[in-house]
C-alpha positions as CSV (number, residue, x, y, z in Angstrom):
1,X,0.0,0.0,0.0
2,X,3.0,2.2,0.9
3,X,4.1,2.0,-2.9
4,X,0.9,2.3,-4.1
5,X,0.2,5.7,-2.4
6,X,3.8,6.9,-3.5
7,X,3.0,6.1,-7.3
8,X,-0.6,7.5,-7.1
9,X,1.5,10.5,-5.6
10,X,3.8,11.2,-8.1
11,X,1.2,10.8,-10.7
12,X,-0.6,13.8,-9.2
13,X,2.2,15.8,-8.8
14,X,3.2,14.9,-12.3
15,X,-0.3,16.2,-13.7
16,X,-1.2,18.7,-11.6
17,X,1.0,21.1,-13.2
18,X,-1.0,20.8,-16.8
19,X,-3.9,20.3,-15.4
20,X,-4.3,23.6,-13.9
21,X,-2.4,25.2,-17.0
22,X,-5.5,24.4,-19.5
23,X,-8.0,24.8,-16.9
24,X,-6.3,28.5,-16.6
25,X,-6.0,28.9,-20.3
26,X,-10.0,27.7,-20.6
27,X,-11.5,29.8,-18.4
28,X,-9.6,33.0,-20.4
29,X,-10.6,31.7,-23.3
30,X,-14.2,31.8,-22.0
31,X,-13.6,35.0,-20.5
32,X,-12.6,35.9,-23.9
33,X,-15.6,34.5,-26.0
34,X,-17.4,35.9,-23.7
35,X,-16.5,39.9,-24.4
36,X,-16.6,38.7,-28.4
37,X,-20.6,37.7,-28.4
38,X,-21.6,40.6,-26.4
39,X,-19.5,42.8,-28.8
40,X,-21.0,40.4,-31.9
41,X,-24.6,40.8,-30.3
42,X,-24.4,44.6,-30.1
43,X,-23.0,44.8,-34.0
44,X,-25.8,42.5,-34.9
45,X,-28.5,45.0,-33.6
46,X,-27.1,47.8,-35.3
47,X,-25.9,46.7,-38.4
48,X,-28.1,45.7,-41.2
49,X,-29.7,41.7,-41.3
50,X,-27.0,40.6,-44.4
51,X,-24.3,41.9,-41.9
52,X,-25.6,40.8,-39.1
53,X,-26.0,37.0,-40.4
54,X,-22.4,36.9,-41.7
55,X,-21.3,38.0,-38.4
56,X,-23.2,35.7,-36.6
57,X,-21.8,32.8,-38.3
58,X,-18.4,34.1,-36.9
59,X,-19.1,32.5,-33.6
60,X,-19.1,28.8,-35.0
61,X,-15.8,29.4,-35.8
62,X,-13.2,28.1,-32.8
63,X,-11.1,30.4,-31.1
64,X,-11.9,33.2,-32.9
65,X,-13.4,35.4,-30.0
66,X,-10.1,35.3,-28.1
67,X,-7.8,36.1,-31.7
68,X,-10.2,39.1,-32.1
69,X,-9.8,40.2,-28.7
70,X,-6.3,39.8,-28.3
71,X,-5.9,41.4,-32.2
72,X,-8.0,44.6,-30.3
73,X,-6.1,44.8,-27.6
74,X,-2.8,44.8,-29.8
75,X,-4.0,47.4,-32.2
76,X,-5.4,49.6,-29.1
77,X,-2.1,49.5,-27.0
78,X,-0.4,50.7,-30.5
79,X,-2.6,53.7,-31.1
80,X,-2.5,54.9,-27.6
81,X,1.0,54.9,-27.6
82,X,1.1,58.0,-30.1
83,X,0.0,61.6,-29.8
84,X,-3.2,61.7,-31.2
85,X,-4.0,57.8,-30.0
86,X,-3.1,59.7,-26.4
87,X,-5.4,62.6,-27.2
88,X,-8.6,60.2,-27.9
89,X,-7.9,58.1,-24.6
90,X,-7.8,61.4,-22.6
91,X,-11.1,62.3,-24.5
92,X,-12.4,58.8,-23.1
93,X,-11.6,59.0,-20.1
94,X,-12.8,62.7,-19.4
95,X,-16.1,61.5,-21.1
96,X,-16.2,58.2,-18.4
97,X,-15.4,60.5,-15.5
98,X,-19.1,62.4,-16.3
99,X,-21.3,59.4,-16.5
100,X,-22.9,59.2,-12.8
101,X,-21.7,55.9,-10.8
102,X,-20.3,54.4,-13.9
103,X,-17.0,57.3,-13.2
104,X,-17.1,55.9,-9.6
105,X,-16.5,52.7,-11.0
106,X,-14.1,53.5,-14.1
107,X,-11.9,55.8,-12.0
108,X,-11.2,53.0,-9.5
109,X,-10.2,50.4,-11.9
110,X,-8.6,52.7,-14.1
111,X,-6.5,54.5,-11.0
112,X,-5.1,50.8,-9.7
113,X,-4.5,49.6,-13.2
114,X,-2.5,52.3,-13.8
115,X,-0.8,51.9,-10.6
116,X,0.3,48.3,-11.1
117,X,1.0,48.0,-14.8
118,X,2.6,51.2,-15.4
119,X,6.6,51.0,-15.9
120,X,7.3,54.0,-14.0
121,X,5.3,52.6,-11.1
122,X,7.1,50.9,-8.2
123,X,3.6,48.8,-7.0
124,X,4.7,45.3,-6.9
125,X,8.1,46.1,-7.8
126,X,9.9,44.7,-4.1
127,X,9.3,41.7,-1.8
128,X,9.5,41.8,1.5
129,X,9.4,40.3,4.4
130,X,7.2,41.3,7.3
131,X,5.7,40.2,10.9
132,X,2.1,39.0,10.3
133,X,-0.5,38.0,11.8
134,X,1.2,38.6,15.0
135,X,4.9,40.0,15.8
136,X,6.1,36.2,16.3
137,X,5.4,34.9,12.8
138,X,6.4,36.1,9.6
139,X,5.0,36.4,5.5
140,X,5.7,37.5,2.8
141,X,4.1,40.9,1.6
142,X,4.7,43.2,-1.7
143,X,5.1,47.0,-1.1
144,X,2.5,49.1,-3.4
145,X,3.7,52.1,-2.1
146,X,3.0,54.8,0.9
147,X,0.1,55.7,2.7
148,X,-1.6,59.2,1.7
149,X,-3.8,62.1,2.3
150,X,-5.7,61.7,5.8
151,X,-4.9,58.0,6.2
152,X,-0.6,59.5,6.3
153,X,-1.7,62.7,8.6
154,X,-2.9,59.9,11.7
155,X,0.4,58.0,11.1
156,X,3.6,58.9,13.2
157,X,6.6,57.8,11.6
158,X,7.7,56.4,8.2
159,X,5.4,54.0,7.0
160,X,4.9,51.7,3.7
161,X,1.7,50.8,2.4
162,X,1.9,46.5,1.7
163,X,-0.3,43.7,-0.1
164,X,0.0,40.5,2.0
165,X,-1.5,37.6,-0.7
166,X,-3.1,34.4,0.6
167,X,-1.6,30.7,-0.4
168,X,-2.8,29.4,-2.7
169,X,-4.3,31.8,-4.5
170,X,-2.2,35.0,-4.4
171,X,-5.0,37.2,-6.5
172,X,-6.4,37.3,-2.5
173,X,-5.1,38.8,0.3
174,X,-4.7,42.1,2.6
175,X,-4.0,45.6,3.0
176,X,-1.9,46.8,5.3
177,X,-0.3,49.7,6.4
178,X,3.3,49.3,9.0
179,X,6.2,51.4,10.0
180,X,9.2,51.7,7.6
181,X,11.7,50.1,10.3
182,X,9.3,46.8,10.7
183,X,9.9,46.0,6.7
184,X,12.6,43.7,5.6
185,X,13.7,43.9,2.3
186,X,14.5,40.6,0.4
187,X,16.8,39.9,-1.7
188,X,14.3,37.4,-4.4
189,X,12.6,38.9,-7.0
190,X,8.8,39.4,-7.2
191,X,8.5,36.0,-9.5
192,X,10.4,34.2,-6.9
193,X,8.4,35.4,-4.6
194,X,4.8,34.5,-5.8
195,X,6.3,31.5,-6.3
196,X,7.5,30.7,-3.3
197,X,4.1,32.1,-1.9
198,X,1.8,30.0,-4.1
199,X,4.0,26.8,-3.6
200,X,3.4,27.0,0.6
201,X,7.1,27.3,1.0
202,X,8.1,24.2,-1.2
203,X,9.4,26.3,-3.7
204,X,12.1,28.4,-1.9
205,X,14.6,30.9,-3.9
206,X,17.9,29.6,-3.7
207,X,19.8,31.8,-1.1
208,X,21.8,34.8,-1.8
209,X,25.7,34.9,-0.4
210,X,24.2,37.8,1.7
211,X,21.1,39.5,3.3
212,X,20.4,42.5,1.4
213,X,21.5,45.3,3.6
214,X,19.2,47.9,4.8
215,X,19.3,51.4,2.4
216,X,18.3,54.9,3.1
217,X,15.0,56.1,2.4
218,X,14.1,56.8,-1.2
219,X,10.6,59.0,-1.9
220,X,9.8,56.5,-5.0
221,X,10.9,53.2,-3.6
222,X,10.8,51.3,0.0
223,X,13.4,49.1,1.3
């Protein structure tokens, strides 16, 4: 029995891997086909019925909805890149920020996204390490940046604003707010990181020759 549980093991552990891969990749692709026939159904109502049938036969077609989207997405992130493509998303957005609740909404996503996908931004840009859930115990957290406005005028001190994710799943976790001096920067990358974090500690970063040393405060960076 002993052998037979290690060989069932290894098995699993052999297609777990994949197995989560495509189930990933299928529920983009959903995601994906999804967006397509709401944009298909919307073209269909306003275009004219010879239109409409051709596009509708577009859906029978495999794959197509997530080569169209990703074909969109290419083409947008090329025209925004240039003055006038710049000039229309500023246009967009101004127009977005007057629509009641819908601006609440779009303003949020749109202030985060920018945030955490911007090259110049330094949100998820440095692991650390820091004492949670209590000061005896220890995880790993991402620094996303300071604390602002009212929330930095009730603060004494230095402090850094952090993203503690949850194990398995790192797309959950908490907010937290701690002094500068409880922080300690590590020396693994983010990758290394998440991957340490999603792995429950099996997959640890191979150790550096050194612990990084602790640096003076920088305004754009923490650590």
């Amino acid at each position: 029995m002993g052998g037979l549980k290690r060989y069932l093991l290894a098995g699993l552990l052999a297609w777990l891997p994949l197995t989560i891969t495509v189930w990933v990749l299928v529920w983009l692709t959903g995601i994906l086909d999804g967006i397509f026939a709401v944009i298909l159904r919307v073209a269909q109502a306003l275009l004219p019925a010879v239109a409409a049938d051709a596009l509708g036969q577009l859906r029978e077609v495999p794959g197509i909805g997530v080569l169209v989207m990703l074909t969109v997405v290419l083409l947008t992130g090329v025209a925004v890149t240039n003055i006038f493509g710049q000039w229309v998303a500023g246009r967009w957005d101004a127009a977005m920020g007057r629509i009641p609740i819908v601006k609440n909404i779009y303003n949020s996503v749109k202030q985060v996204s920018d945030t955490l996908f911007s090259s110049s931004g330094n949100a998820f840009r440095e692991a650390v390490l820091v004492p949670y859930p209590h000061a005896d115990s220890w995880t790993i957290a991402f620094v996303t940046g300071k604390p602002g406005g009212e929330v930095a005028a009730h603060l004494d001190g230095e402090h850094v604003s952090l993203y503690v994710p949850t194990t398995p799943n790192p797309t959950s976790g908490f907010f937290l707010m701690m002094p500068k001096s409880a922080v300690r920067p590590l020396g693994m990358s983010v990758d290394q990181a998440l991957k340490y974090i999603i792995s429950m500690g099996v997959v640890a970063p191979a150790a550096r020759a050194s612990l990084p040393q602790p640096r003076e405060a920088d305004p754009n960076r923490v650590g």
